[in-house]
PDB file of N, CA, C and O in Angstrom:
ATOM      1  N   UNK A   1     110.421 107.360 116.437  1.00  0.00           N
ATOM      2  CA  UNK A   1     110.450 105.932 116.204  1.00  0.00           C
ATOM      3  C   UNK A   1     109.227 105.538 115.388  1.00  0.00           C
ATOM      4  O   UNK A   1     108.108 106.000 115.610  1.00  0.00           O
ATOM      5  N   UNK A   2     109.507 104.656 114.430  1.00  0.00           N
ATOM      6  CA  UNK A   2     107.952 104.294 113.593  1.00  0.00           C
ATOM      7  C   UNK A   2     107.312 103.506 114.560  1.00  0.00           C
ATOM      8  O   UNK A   2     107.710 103.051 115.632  1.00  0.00           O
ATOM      9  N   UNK A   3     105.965 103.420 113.816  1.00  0.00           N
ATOM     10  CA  UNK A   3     105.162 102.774 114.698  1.00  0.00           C
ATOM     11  C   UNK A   3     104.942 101.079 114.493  1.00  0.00           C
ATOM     12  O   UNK A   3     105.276 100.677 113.379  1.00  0.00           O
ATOM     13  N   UNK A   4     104.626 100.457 115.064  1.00  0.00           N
ATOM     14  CA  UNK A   4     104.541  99.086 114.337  1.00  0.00           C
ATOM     15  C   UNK A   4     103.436  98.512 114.100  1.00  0.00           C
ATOM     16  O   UNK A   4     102.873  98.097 115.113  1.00  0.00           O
ATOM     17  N   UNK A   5     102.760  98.282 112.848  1.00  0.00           N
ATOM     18  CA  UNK A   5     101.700  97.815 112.499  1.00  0.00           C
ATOM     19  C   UNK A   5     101.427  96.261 112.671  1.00  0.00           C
ATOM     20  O   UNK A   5     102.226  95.347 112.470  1.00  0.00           O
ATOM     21  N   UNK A   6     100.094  96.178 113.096  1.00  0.00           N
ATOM     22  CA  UNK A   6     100.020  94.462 112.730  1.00  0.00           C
ATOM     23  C   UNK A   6      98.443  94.337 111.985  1.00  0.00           C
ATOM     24  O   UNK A   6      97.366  94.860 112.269  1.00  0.00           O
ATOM     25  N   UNK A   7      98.881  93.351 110.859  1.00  0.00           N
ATOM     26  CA  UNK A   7      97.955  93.096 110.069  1.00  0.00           C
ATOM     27  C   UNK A   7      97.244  91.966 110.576  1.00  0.00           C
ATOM     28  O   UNK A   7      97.644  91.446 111.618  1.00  0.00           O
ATOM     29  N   UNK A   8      95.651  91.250 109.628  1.00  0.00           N
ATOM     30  CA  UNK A   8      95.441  90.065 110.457  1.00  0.00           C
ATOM     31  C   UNK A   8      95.096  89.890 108.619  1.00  0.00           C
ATOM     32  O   UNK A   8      94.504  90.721 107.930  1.00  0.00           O
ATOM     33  N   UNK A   9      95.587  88.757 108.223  1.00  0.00           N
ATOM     34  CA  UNK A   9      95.412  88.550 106.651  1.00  0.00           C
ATOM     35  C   UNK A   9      95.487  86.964 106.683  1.00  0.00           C
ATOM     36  O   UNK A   9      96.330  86.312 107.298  1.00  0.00           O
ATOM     37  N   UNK A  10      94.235  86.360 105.746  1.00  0.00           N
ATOM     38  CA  UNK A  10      94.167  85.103 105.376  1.00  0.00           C
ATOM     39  C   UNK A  10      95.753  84.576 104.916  1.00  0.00           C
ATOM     40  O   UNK A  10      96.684  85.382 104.931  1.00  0.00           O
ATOM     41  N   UNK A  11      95.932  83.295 104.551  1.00  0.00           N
ATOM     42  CA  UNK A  11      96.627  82.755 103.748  1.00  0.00           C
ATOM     43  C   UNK A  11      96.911  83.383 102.471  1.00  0.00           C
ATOM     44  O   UNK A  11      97.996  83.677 101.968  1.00  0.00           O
ATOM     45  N   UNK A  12      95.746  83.529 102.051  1.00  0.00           N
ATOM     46  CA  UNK A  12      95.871  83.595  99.997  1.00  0.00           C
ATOM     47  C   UNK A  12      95.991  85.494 100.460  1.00  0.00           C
ATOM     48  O   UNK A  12      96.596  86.088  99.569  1.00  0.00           O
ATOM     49  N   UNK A  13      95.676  86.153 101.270  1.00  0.00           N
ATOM     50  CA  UNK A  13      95.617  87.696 101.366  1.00  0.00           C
ATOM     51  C   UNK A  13      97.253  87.467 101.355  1.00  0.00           C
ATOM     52  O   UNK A  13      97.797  87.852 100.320  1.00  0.00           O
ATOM     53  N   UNK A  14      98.203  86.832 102.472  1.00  0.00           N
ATOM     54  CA  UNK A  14      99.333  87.390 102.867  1.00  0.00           C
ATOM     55  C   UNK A  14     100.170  87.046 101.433  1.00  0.00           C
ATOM     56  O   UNK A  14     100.986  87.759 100.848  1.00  0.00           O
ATOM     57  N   UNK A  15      99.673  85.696 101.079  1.00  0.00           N
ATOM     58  CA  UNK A  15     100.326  85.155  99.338  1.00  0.00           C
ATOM     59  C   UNK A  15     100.360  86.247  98.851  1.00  0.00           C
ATOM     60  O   UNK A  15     101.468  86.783  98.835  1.00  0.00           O
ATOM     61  N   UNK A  16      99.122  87.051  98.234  1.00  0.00           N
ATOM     62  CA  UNK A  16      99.330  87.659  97.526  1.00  0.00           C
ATOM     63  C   UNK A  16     100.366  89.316  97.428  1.00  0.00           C
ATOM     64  O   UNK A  16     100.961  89.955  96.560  1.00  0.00           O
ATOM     65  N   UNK A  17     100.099  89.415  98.828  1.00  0.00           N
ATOM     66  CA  UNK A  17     101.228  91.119  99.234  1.00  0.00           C
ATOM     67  C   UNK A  17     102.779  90.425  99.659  1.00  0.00           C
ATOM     68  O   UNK A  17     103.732  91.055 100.117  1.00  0.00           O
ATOM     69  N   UNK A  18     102.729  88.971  99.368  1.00  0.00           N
ATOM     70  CA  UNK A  18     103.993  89.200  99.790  1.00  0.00           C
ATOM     71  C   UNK A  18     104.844  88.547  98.194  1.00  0.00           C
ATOM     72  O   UNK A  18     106.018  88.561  97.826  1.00  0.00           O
ATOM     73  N   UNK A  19     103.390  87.951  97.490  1.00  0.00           N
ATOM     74  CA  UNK A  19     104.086  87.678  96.096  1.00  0.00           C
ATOM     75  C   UNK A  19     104.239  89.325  95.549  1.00  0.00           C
ATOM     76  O   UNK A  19     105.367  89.460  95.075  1.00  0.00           O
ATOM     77  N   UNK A  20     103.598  90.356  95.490  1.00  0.00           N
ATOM     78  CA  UNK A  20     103.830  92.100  95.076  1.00  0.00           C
ATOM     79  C   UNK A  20     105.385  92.399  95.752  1.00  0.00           C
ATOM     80  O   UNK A  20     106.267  92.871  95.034  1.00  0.00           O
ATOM     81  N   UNK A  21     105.587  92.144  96.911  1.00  0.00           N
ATOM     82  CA  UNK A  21     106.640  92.087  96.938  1.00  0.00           C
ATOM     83  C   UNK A  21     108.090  91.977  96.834  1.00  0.00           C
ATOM     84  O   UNK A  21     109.108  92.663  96.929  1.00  0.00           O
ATOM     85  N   UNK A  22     107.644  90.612  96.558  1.00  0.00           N
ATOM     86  CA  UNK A  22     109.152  89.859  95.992  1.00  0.00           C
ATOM     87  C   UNK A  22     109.067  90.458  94.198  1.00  0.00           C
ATOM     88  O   UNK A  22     109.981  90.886  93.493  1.00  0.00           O
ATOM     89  N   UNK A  23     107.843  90.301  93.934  1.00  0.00           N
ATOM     90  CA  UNK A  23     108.145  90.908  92.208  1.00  0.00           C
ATOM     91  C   UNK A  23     108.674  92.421  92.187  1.00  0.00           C
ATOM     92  O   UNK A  23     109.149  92.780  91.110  1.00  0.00           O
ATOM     93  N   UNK A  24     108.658  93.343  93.213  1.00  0.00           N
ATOM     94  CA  UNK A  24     108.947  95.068  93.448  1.00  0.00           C
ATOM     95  C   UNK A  24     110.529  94.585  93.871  1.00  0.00           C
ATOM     96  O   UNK A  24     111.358  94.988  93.055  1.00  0.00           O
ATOM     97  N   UNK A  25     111.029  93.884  94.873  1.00  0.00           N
ATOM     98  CA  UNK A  25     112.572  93.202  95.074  1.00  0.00           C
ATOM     99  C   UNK A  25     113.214  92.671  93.309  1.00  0.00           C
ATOM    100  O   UNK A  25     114.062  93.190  92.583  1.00  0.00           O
ATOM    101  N   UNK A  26     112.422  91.552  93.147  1.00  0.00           N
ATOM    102  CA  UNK A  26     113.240  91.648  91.710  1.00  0.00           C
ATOM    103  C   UNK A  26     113.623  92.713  90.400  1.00  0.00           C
ATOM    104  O   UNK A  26     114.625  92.855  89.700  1.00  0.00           O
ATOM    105  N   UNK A  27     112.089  93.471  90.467  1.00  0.00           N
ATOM    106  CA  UNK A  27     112.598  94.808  89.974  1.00  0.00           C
ATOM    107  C   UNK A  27     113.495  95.574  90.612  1.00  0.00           C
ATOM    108  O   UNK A  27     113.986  96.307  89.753  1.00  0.00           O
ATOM    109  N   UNK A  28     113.821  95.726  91.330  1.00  0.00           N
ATOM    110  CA  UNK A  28     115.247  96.957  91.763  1.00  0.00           C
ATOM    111  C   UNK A  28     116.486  95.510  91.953  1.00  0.00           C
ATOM    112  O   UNK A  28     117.663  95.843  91.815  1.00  0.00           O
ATOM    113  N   UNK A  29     116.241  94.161  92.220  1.00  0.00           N
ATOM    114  CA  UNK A  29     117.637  93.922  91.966  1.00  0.00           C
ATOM    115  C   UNK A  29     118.051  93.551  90.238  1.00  0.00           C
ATOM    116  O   UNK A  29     119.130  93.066  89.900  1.00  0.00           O
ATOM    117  N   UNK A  30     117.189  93.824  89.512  1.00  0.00           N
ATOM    118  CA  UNK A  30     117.647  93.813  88.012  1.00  0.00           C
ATOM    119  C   UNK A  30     117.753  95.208  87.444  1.00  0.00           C
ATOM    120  O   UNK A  30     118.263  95.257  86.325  1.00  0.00           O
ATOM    121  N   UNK A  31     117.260  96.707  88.151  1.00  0.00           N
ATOM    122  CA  UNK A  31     117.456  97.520  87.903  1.00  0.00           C
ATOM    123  C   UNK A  31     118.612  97.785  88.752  1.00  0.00           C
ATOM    124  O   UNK A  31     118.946  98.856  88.246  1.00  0.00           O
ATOM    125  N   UNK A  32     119.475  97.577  89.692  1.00  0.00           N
ATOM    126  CA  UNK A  32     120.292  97.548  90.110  1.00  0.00           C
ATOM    127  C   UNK A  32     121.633  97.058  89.280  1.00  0.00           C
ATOM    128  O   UNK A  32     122.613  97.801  89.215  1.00  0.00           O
ATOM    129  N   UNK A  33     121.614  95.825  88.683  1.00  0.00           N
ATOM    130  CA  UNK A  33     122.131  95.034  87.803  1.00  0.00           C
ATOM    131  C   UNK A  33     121.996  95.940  86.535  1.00  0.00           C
ATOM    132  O   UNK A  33     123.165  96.180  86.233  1.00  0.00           O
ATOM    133  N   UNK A  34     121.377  96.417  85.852  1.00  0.00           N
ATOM    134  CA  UNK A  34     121.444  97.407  84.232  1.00  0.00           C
ATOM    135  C   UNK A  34     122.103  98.578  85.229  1.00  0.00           C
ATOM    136  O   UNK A  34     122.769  99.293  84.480  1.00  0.00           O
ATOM    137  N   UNK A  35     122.206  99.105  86.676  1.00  0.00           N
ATOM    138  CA  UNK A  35     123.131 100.648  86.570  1.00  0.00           C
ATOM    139  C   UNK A  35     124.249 100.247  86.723  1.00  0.00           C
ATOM    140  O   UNK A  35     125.161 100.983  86.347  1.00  0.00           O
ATOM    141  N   UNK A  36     124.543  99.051  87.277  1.00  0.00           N
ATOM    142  CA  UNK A  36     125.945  98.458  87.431  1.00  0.00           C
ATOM    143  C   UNK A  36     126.533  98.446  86.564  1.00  0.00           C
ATOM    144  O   UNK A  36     127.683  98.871  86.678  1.00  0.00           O
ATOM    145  N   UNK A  37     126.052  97.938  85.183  1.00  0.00           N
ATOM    146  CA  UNK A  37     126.316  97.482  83.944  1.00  0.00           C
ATOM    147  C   UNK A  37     126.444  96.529  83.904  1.00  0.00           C
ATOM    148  O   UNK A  37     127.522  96.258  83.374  1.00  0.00           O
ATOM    149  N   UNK A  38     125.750  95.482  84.275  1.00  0.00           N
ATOM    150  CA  UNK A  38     125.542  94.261  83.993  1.00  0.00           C
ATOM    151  C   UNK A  38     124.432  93.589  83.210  1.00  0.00           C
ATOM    152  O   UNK A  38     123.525  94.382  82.954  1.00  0.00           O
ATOM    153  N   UNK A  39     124.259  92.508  82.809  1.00  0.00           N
ATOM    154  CA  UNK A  39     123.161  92.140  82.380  1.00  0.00           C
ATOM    155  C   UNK A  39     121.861  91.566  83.324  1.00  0.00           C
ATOM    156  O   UNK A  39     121.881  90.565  84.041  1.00  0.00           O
ATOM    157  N   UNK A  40     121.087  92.208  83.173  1.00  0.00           N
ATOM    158  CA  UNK A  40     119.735  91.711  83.819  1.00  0.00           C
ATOM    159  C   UNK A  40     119.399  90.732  83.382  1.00  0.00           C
ATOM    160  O   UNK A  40     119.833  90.474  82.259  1.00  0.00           O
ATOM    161  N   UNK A  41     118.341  89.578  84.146  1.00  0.00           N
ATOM    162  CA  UNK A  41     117.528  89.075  83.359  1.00  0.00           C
ATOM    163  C   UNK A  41     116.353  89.125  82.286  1.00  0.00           C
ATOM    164  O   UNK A  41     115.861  88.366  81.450  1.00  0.00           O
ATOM    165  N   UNK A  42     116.150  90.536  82.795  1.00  0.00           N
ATOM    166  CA  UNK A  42     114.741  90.903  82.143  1.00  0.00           C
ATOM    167  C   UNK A  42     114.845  92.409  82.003  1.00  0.00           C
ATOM    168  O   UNK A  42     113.895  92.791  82.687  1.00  0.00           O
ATOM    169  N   UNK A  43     115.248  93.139  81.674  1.00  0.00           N
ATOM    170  CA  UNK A  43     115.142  94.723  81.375  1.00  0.00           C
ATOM    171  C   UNK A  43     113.935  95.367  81.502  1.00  0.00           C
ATOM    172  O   UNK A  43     113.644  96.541  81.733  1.00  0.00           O
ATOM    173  N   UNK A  44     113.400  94.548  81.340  1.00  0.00           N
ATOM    174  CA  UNK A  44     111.629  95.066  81.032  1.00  0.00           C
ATOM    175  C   UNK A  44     110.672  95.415  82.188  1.00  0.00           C
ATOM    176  O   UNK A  44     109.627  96.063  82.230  1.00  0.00           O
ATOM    177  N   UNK A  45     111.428  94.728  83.148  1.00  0.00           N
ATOM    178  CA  UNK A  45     110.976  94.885  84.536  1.00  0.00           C
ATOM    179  C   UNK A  45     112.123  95.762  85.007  1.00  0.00           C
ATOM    180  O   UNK A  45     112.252  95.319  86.148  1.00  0.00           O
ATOM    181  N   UNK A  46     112.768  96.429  84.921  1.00  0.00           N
ATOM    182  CA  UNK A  46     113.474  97.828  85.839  1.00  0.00           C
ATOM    183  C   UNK A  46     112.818  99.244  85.587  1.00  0.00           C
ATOM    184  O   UNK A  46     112.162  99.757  84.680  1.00  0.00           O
ATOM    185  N   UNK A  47     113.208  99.555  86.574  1.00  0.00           N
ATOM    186  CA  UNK A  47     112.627 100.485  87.134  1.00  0.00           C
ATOM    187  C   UNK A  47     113.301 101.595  86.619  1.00  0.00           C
ATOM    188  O   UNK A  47     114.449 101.379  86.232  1.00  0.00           O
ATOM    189  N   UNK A  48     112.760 103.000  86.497  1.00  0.00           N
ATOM    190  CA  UNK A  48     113.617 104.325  86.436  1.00  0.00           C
ATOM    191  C   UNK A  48     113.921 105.461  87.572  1.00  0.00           C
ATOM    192  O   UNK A  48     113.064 106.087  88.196  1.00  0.00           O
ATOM    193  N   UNK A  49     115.014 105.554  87.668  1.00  0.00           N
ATOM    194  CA  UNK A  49     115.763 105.943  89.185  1.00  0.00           C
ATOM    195  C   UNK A  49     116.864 106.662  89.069  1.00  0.00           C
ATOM    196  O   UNK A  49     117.430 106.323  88.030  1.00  0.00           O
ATOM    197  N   UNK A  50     117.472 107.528  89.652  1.00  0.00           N
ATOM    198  CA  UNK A  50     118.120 108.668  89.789  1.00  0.00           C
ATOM    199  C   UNK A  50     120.085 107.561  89.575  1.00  0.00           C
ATOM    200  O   UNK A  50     121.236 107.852  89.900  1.00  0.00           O
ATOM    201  N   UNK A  51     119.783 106.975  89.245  1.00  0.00           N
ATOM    202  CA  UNK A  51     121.464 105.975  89.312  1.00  0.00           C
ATOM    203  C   UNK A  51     121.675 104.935  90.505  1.00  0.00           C
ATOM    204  O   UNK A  51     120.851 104.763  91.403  1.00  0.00           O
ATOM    205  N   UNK A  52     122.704 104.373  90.406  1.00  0.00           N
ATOM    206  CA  UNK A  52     122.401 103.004  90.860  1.00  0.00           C
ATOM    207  C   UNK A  52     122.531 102.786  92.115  1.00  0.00           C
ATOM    208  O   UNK A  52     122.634 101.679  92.643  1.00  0.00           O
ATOM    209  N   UNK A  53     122.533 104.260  92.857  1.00  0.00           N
ATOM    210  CA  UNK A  53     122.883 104.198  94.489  1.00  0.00           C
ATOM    211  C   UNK A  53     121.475 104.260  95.270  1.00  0.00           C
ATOM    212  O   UNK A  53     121.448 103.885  96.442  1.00  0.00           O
ATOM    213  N   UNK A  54     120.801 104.529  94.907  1.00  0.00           N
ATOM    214  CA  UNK A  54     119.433 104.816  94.732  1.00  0.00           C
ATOM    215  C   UNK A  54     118.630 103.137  94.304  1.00  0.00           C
ATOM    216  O   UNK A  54     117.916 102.492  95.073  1.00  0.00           O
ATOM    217  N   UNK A  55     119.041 102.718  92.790  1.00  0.00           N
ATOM    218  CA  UNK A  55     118.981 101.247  93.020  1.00  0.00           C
ATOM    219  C   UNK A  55     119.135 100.446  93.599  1.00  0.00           C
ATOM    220  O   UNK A  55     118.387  99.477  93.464  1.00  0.00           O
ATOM    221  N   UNK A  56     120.298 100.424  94.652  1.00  0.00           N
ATOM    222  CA  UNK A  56     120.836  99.910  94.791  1.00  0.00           C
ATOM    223  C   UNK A  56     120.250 100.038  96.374  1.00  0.00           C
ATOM    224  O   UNK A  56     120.407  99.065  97.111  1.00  0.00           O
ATOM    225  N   UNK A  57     119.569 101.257  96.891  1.00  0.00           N
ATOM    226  CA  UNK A  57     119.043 101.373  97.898  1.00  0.00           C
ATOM    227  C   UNK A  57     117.585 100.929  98.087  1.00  0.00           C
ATOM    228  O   UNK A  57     117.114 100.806  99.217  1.00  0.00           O
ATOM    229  N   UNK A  58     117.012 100.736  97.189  1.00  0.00           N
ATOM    230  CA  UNK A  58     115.690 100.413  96.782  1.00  0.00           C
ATOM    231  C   UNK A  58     115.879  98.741  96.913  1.00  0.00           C
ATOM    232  O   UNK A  58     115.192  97.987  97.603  1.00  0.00           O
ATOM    233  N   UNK A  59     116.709  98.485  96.279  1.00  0.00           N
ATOM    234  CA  UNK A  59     117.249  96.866  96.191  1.00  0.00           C
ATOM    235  C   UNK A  59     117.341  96.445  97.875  1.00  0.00           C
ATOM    236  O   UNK A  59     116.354  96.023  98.476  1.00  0.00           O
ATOM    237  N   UNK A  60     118.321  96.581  98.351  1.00  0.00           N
ATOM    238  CA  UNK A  60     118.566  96.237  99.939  1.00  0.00           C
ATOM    239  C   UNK A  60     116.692  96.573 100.570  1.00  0.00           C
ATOM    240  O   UNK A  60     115.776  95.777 100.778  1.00  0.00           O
ATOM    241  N   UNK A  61     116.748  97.771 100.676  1.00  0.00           N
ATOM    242  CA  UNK A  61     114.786  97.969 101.436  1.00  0.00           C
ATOM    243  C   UNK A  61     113.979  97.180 101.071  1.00  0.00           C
ATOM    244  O   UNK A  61     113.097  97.035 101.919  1.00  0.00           O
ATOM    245  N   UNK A  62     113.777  96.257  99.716  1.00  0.00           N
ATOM    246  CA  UNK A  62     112.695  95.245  99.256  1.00  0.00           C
ATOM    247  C   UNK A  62     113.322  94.091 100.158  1.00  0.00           C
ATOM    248  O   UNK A  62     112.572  93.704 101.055  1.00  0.00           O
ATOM    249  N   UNK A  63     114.985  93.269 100.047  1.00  0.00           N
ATOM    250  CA  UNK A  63     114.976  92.645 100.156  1.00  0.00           C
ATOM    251  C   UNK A  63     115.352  92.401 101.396  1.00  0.00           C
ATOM    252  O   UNK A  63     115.785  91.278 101.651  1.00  0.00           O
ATOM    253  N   UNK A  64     115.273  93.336 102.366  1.00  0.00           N
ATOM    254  CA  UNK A  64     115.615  93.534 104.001  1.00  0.00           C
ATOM    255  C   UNK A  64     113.690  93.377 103.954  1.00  0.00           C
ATOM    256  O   UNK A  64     113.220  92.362 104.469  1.00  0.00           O
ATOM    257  N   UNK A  65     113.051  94.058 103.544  1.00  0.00           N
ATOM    258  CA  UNK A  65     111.373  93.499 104.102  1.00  0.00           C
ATOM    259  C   UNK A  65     110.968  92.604 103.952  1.00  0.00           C
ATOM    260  O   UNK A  65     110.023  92.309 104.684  1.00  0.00           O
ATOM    261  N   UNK A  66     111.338  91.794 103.108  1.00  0.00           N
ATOM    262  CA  UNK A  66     110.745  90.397 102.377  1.00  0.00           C
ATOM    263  C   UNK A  66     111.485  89.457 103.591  1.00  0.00           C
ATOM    264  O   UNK A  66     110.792  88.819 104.384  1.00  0.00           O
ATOM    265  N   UNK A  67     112.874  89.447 103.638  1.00  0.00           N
ATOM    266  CA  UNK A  67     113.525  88.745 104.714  1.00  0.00           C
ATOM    267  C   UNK A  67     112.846  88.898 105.865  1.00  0.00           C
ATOM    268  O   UNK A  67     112.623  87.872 106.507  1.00  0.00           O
ATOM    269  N   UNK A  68     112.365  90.192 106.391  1.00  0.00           N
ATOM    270  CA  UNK A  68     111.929  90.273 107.690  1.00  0.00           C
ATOM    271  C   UNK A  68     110.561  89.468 108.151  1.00  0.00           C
ATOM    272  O   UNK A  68     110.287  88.903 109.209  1.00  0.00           O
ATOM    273  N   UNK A  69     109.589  89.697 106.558  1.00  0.00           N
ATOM    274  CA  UNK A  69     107.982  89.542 106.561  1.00  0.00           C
ATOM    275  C   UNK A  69     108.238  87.572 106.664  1.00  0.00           C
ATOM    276  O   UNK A  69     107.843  86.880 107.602  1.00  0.00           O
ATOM    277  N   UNK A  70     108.804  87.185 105.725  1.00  0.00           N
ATOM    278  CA  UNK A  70     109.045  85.785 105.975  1.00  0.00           C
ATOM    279  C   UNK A  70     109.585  85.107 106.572  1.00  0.00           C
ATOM    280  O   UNK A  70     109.401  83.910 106.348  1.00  0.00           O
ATOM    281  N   UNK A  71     110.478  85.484 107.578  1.00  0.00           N
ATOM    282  CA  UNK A  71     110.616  84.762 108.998  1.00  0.00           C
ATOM    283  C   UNK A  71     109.660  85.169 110.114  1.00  0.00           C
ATOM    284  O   UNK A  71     109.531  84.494 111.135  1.00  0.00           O
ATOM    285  N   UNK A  72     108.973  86.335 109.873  1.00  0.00           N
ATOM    286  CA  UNK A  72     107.794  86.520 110.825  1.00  0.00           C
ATOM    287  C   UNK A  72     106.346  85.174 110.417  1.00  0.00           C
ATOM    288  O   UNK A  72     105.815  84.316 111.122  1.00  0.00           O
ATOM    289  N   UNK A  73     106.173  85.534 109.145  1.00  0.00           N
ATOM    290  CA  UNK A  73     105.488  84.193 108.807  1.00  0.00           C
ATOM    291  C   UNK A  73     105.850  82.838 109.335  1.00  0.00           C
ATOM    292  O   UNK A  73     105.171  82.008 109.940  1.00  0.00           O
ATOM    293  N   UNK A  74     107.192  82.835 108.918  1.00  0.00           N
ATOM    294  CA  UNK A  74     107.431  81.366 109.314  1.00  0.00           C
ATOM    295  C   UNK A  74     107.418  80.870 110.649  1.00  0.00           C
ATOM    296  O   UNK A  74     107.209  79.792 111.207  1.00  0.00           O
ATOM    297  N   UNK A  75     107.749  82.177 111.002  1.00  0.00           N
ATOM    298  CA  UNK A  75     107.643  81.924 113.429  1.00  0.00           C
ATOM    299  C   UNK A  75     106.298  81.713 113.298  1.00  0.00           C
ATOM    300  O   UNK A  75     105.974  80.608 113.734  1.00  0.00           O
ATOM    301  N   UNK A  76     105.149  82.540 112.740  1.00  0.00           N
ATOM    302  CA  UNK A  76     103.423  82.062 113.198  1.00  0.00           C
ATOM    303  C   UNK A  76     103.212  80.790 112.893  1.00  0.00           C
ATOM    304  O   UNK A  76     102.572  80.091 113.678  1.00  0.00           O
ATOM    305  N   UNK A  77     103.756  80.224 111.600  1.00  0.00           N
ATOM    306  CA  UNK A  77     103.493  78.777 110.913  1.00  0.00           C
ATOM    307  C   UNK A  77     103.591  78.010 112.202  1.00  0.00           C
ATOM    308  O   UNK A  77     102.650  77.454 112.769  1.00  0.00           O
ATOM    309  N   UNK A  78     105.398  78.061 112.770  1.00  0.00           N
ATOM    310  CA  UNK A  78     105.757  77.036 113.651  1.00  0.00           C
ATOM    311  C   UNK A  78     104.565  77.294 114.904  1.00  0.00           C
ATOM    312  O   UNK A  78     104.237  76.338 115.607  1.00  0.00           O
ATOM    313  N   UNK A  79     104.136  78.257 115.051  1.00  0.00           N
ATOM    314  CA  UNK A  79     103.334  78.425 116.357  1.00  0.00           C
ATOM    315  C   UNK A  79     102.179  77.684 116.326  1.00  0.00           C
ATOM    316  O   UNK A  79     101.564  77.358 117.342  1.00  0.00           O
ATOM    317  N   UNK A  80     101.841  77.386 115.139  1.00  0.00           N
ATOM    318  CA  UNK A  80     100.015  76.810 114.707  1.00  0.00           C
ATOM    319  C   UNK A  80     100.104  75.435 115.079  1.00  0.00           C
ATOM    320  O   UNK A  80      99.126  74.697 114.955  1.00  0.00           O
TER     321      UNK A  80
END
């Protein structure tokens, strides 16, 4: 079983790892989008990856952590 970490990070600290975040999520869901064959918004930001199952797995893991990290945020907000 992993272990579970807990961080203790300012405001502008958690801003900033969770803005790295969401920009690493938009890269795999627009590199996801070019293996599909679709049009991205931005090409320039995808990533290079073994095909789009793999993208497409990279895609879901950013945006399953980001979902998770920001309702954990938002439960501490309501707690303050």
């Amino acid at each position: 079983m992993p272990k579970t970490i807990q961080l203790i990070l300012t405001d502008d600290e958690f801003g900033q790892l969770f803005d790295g975040l969401c920009v690493r999520e938009t890269a795999w869901r627009q590199t996801a989008m070019l293996m599909r064959g679709e049009e991205p918004d931005d090409t320039a930001v995808c990533e290079e990856c073994n095909g789009v199952e793999e993208a497409e797995a990279l895609e879901r893991a950013y945006s399953e952590l980001v979902a998770k990290i920001h309702q954990q945020y938002r439960s501490q907000l309501a707690e303050t």
